[in-house]
C-alpha positions, 0 to 999 in steps of 0.5 A, a space after each residue: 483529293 483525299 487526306 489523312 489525319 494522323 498523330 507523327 511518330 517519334 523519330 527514330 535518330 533521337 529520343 526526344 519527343 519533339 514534334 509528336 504532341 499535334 496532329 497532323 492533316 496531310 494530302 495524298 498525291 493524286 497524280 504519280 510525280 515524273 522524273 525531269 529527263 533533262 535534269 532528273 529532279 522529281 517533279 509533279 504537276 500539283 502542288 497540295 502532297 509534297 508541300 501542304 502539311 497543316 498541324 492541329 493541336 489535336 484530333 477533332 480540330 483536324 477533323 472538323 477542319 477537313 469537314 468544314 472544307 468537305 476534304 475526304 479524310 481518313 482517320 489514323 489512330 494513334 499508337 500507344 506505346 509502353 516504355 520500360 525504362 531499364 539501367 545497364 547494370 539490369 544485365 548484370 542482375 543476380 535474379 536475372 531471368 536469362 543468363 547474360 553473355 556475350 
C-alpha cells in the first residue's frame, strides 16, 4: 500500500482558499475498480483509496504518521504561486504595454 503526502490546490470554481491551509495523506488504489454489469456502479474490492483521506496540519506531522505505521509514502512539494492582483480599468491604462482592443 502506498500513499502520497500533498498540500490541495485551490479549486478551480471559487477564489477562496478553503480547504488548502492542511496536508493531506491519501492511498493509491492497488487493484483497478470494476464496473457492476448488472447495475454499472463502480466498485472495488478495498476500501483504503476512495474513502480513507486523513488531513494534517502540516507536512512533517503527515510524514511522521506514515513512518510511525511503516506506509510508503511519497512526498509532493508544494506549489508556490505568485498572485498579481489587477483592476478592470488596468485595460484601459494610458501607459499600456499593449494596445487594447477587442
Amino acid at each position: 500500500m502506498f500513499a502520497r503526502i500533498f498540500k490541495p490546490s485551490k479549486t478551480a470554481m471559487q477564489s477562496g482558499q478553503a480547504k488548502t491551509a492542511y496536508w493531506v495523506l491519501e492511498f493509491d488504489a492497488q487493484a483497478a475498480r470494476k464496473i457492476d454489469p448488472l447495475m454499472g456502479w463502480t466498485s472495488s474490492a478495498e476500501t483504503r483509496p476512495g474513502q480513507v483521506r486523513l488531513t494534517f496540519e502540516d507536512k512533517e506531522d503527515a510524514i511522521d504518521y506514515a513512518t510511525r505505521n511503516n506506509i510508503p509514502y511519497q512526498l509532493i512539494a508544494e506549489k508556490n504561486h505568485t498572485r498579481v492582483i489587477k483592476a478592470y480599468a488596468d485595460n484601459f491604462q494610458f501607459q499600456r504595454r499593449k494596445p487594447w482592443t477587442h
